[in-house]
N, C-alpha and C positions, 0 to 999 in steps of 0.2 A: 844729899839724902841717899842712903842705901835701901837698894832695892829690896822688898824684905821675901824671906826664904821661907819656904813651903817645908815641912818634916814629914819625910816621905820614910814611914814605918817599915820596916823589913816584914816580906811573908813570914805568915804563921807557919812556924816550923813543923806543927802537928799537923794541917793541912798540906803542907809538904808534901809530907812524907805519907799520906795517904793515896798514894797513888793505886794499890791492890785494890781500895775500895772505891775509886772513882772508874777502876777500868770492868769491877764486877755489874754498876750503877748504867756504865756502856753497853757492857752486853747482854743485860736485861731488856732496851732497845734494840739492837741490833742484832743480824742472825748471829748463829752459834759461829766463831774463829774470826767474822769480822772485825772488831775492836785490832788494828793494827798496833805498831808500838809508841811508846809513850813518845809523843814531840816537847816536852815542854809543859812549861806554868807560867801560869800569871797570877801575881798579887789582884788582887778585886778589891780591896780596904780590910781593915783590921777585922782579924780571921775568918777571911773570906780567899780562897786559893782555887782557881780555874784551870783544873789540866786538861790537856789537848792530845787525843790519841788519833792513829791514822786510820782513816777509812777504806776498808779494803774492798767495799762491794763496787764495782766495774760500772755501775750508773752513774757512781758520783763520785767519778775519781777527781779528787783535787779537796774534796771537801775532808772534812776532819772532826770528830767526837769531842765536843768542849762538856765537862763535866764540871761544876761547882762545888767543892765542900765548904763548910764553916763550923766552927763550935762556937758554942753560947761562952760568956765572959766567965771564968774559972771552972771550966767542966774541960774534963779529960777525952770524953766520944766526941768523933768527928761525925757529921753527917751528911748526907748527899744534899744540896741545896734545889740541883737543877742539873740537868742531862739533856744537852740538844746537838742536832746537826749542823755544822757550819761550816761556810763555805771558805778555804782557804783559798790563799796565793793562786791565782791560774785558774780555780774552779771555772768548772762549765755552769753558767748562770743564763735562766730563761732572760728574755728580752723584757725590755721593761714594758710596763701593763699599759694599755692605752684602752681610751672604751671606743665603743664598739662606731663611731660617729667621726673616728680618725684614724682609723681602722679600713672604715669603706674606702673603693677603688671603684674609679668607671668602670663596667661592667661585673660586677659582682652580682648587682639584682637580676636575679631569675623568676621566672616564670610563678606567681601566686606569691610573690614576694610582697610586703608593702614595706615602706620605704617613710616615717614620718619627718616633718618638717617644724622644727624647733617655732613658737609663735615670734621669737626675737631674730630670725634669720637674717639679715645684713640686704641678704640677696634679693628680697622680696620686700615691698610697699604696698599702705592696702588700696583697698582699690575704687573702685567707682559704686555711690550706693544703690541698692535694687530699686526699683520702681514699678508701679502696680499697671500702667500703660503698658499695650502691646509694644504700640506705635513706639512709645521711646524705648520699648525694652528691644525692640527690633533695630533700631538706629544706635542704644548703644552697643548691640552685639556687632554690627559694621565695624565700629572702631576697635573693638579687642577688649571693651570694658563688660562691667555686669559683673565681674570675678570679686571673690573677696580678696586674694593681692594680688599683684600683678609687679613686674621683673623692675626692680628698683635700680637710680643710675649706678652701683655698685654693680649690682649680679648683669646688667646690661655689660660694663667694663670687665668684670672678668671673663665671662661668657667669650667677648669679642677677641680678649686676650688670648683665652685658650685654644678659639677655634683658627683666630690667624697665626696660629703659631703650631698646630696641627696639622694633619696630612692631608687637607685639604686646602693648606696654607699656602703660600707662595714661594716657602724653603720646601722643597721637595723635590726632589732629583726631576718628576716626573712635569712638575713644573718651568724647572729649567732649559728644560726640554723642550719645552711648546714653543709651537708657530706665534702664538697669539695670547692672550690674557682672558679670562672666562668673562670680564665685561665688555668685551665686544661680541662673543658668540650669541649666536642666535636661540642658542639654547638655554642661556642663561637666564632664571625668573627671579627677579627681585623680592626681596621678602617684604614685611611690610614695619611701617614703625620707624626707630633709628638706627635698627642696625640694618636697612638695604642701603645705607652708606657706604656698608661694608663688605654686605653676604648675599649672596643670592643663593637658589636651589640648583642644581643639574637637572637637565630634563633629557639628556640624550642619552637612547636607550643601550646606547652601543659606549657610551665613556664609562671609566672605571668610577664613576662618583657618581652615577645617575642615583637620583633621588635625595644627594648627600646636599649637607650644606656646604659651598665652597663661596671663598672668597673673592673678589674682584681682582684681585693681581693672582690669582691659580690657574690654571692651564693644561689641557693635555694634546693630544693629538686628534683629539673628535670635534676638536675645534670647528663649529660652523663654513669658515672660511679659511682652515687652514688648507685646503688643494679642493680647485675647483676640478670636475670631474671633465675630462677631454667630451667635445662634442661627438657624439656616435658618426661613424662614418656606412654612409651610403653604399648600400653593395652592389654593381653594376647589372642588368638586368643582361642576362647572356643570349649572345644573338644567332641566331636558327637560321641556315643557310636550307631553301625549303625548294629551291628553283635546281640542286644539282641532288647527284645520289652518286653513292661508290660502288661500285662492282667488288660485290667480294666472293671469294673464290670458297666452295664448300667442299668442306672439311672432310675425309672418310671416317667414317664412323667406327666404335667398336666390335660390331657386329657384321658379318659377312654375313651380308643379304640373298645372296646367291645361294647359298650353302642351304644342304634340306634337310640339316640336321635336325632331329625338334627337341627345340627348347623346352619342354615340358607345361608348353601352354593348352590349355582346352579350347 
C-alpha cells in the first residue's frame, strides 16, 4: 500500500501580492512608521495569504504584524481578513498564568490580609463534633478538639517535612555547630500531639530561635548545658595591722606661712 498524498495548493497569487494593503490594515493598529518591513507569507488555505511585517515599537521587540487577506471564489478585491500582534522567534513572552493559590509564598500575607482555605484541602481533616456540655466542651478543648478540622496525617507529614528541613532544622551551619542537640536542653518545650516526636519550642530568651519552633536534633550555643558557668571565687578579706603605725615625715606646703604677705583674704 502507498501512503496516500495530501494536495497542497499553491498561495493565491492575488493575495500575494497584496502586500500594500496588508501593511496599510497594520498601520491602522499600530502607531504611525511602526509597521517595519515585510518578513514573509504564509499560505492559510485556498485564498487565504497571512503576511508578516516587523514590529518596530521597542516594547515588543521580537514580535511581528501577522495581517490576513482573502478573496471570496471568483471576485478580483482582496480583503483584510484579520490584523494581529504576534510574537515571533525570541519574543519577550509574559510567564505563564498561574492563579493566585500557586502563586502564594510563605510570608506573602500581611497585616488585614485573609487567607481562604479550599473545603477539599489535603492538609486538613474534620474534626471533633460540638457538644452542648460545658464539662465535655472543656475536656474536649484539653485535647485540641472542638475545631471543625483539624491538621490531617498529610498536612501533619508535610508540615514536619518542611520544618525539619528548615532553619530550625538540624542542616544548618548553626546547628552543626552546637555543643548539644535541642532535646536535651533545658529550654527545650515539647509541643503536644504527634509531632513532639519531633519539634519542640525554644524558650531561651537569649538563643537565636527563642519562641521558634525547632527540632530535636537542632542546636545552637544557648544550649542549657553547653558550659557550665565556673564557680564564683571568694575574694580574701584584707587584713589590718592595727597594733603598729608609720611615721610619716610632712610635707612642705605650697604656701609660705611665714610670709605676711596677704592673700586677699578678709
Amino acid at each position: 500500500m502507498s501512503r496516500a498524498r495530501t494536495r497542497v495548493s499553491a498561495p493565491d497569487q492575488a493575495c500575494v501580492d497584496a502586500v500594500d494593503l496588508a501593511r496599510a490594515a497594520a498601520g491602522e493598529l499600530a502607531r504611525p512608521g511602526e509597521p517595519g518591513e515585510h518578513l514573509g507569507y504564509e499560505g492559510e488555505g485556498d485564498r487565504i495569504v497571512t503576511h508578516y511585517f516587523a514590529c518596530l515599537d521597542r516594547a515588543y521587540r521580537g514580535w511581528r504584524w501577522a495581517v490576513t487577506v482573502t478573496r471570496a471564489s471568483r471576485a478580483k478585491n482582496v480583503t483584510v481578513s484579520e490584523a494581529v500582534l504576534l510574537p515571533g522567534p525570541g519574543a519577550l513572552l509574559a510567564p505563564e498564568w498561574l492563579p493566585w493559590s500557586e502563586r502564594l509564598r510563605p510570608g506573602d500575607l500581611g497585616v488585614g490580609d485573609l487567607l481562604p482555605t479550599a473545603d477539599d484541602d489535603d492538609r486538613l481533616e474534620p474534626g471533633f463534633t460540638e457538644t452542648d456540655d460545658d464539662a465535655d466542651r472543656q475536656m474536649i478543648f484539653e485535647y485540641g478538639l472542638g475545631r471543625a478540622r483539624v491538621l490531617s496525617a498529610i498536612g501533619r507529614d508535610q508540615t514536619a517535612r518542611r520544618w525539619h528541613s528548615g532553619e530550625h532544622g538540624p542542616h544548618t551551619p548553626i546547628a552543626h555547630a552546637a555543643p548539644a542537640q535541642c532535646s536535651t536542653c533545658g529550654f527545650y518545650w515539647l509541643l503536644a500531639g504527634e509531632l513532639r516526636q519531633m519539634f519542640g519550642v525554644c524558650t531561651n530568651e537569649y538563643a537565636p530561635d527563642d519562641g521558634r519552633v525547632v527540632a530535636v536534633d537542632h542546636g545552637c550555643g544557648a544550649h542549657s548545658e553547653a558550659a557550665v558557668m565556673p564557680p564564683p571565687v571568694d575574694q580574701a578579706m584584707p587584713i589590718l595591722d592595727e597594733l603598729r603605725f608609720d611615721m610619716m615625715e610632712e610635707e612642705a606646703g605650697s604656701v609660705d606661712e611665714s610670709a605676711s604677705e596677704e592673700l586677699g583674704h578678709s
